[in-house]
Backbone as CSV, one residue per row, in Angstrom:
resi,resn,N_x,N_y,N_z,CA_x,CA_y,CA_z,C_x,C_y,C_z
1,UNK,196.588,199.289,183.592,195.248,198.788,183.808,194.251,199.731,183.147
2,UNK,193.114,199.335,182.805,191.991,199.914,181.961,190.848,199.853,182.470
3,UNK,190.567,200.420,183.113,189.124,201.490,183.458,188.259,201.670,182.659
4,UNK,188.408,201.933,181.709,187.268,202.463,180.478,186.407,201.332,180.476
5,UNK,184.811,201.319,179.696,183.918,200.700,179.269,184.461,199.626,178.348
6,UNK,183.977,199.024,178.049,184.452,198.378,177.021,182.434,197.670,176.505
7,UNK,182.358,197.736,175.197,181.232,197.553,174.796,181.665,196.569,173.828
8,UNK,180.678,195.606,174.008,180.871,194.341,172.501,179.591,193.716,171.994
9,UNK,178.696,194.438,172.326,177.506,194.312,171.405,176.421,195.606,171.365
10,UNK,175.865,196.006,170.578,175.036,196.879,170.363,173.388,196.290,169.989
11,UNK,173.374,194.939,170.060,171.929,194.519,169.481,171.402,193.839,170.944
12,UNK,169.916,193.603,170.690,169.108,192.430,171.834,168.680,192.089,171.266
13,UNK,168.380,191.674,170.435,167.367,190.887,169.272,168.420,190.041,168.552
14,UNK,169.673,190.015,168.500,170.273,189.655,166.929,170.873,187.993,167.491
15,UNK,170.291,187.115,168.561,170.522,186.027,168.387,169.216,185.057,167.780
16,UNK,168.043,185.720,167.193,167.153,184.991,166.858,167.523,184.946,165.568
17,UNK,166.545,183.713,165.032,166.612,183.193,163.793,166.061,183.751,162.932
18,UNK,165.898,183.720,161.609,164.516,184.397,160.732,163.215,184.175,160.997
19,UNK,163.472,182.643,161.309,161.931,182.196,161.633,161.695,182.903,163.116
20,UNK,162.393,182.754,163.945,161.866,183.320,165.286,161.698,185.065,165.054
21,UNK,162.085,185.551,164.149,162.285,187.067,164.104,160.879,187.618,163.898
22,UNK,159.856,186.624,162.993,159.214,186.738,162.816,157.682,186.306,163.860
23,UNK,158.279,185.916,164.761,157.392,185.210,165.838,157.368,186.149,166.834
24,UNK,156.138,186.874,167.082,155.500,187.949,167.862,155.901,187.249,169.373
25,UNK,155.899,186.310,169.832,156.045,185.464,171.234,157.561,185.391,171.535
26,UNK,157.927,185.134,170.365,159.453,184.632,170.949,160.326,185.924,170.938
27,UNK,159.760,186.825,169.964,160.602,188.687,169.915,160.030,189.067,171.896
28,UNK,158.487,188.974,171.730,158.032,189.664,173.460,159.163,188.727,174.294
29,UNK,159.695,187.483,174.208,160.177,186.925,174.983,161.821,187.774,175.610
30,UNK,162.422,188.019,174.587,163.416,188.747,174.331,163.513,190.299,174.935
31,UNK,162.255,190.576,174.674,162.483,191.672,175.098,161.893,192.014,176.761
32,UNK,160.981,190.867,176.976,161.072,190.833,178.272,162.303,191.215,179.294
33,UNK,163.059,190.393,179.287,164.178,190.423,179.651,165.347,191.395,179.332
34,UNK,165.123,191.714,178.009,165.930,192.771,177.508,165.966,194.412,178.088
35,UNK,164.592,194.303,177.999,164.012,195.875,178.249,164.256,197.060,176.921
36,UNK,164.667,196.029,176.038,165.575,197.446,175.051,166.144,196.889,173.755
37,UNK,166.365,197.290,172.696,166.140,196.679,171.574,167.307,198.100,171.003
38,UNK,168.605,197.644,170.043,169.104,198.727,169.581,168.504,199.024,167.959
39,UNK,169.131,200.334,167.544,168.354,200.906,166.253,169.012,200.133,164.821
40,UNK,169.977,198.990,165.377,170.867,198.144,164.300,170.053,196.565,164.487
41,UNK,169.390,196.664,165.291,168.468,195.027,165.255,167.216,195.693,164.342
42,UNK,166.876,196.603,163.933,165.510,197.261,162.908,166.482,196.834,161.235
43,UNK,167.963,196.638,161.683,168.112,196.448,160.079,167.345,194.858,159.843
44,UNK,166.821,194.563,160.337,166.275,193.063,159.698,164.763,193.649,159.767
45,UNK,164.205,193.136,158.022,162.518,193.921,157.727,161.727,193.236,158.291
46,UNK,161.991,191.515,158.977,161.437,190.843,159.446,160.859,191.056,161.350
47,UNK,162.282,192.020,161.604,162.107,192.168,162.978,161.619,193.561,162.969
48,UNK,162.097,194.171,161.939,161.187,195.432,162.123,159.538,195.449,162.086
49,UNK,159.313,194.824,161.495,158.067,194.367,160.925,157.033,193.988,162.246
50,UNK,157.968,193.043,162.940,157.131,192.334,164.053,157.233,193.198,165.386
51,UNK,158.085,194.085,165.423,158.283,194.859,166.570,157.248,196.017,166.283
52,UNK,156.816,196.449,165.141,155.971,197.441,163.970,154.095,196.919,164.876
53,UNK,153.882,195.048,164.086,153.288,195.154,164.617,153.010,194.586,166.014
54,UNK,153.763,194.665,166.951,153.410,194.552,168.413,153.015,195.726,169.308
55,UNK,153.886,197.063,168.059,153.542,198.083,168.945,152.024,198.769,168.613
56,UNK,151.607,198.303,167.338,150.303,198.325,166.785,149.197,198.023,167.456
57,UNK,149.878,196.109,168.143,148.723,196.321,168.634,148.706,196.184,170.086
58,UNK,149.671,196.763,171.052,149.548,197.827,171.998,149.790,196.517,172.774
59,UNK,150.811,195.720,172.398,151.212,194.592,173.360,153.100,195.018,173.466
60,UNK,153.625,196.159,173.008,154.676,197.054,173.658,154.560,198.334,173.245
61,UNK,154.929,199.051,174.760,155.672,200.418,174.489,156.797,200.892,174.207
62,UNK,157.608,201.670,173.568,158.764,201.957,173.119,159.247,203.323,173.701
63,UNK,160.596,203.808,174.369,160.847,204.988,174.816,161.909,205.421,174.155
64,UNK,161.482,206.792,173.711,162.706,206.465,172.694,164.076,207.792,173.735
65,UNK,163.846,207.985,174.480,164.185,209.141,175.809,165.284,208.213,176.547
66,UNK,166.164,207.011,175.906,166.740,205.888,175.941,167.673,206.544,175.107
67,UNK,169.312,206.501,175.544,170.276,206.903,174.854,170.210,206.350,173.792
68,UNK,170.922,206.892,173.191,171.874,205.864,171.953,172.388,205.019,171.731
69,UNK,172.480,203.964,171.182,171.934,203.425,169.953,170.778,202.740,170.983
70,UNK,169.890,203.020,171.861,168.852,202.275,172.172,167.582,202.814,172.078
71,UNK,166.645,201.768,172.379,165.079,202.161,172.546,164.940,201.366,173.130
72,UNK,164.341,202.164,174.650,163.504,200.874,175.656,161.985,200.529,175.318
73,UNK,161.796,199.661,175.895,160.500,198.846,175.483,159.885,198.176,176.859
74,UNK,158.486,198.637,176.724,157.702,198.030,177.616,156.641,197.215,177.792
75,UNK,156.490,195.764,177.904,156.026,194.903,177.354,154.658,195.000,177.869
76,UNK,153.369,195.603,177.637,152.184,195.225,178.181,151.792,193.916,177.771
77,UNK,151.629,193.324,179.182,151.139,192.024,179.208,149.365,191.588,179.050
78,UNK,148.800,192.805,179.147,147.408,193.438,179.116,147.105,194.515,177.855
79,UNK,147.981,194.059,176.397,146.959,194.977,175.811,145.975,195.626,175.617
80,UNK,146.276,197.229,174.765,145.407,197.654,174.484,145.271,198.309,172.871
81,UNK,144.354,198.034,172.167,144.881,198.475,170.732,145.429,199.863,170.421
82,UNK,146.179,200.323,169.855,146.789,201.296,169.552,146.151,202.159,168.447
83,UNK,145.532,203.539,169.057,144.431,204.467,167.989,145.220,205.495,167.390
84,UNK,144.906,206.045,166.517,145.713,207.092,166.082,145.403,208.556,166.643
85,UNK,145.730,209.200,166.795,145.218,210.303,167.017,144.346,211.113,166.368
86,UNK,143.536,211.626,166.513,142.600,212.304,165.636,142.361,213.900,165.500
């Protein structure tokens, strides 16, 4: 008998489409539920892009203090725009 982990996916993002990858609503949807997004769902420029700008504009937070291969994410439902530091 086997005890050990057994892992068979590393992504939360990788059942959307291109078109949805690109849809700011249907990625927050995902990750609602997800909480967490791995560093192999950024290989698509489309989802990187949209996860890029959601965190831009301060409609998620990202932790990156989230093992490996992850990054948690926290969906503000109450944005706020995202400033740079000065």
């Amino acid at each position: 008998m086997n005890d050990g982990w057994r892992v068979d996916s590393f992504a939360a993002l990788d059942g959307l489409s291109n078109k949805e990858q690109r849809d700011p609503e249907a990625v927050l949807a995902i990750l609602r539920r997800a909480k967490r997004f791995s560093v192999w769902d950024m290989e698509s420029r489309a989802l990187r892009n949209t996860v890029r700008d959601l965190q831009g504009a301060g409609r998620i937070t990202t932790d990156s203090t989230v093992p490996y291969p992850w990054v948690g994410v926290t969906v503000n439902d109450s944005p706020t725009p995202h400033q740079e530091p000065q």
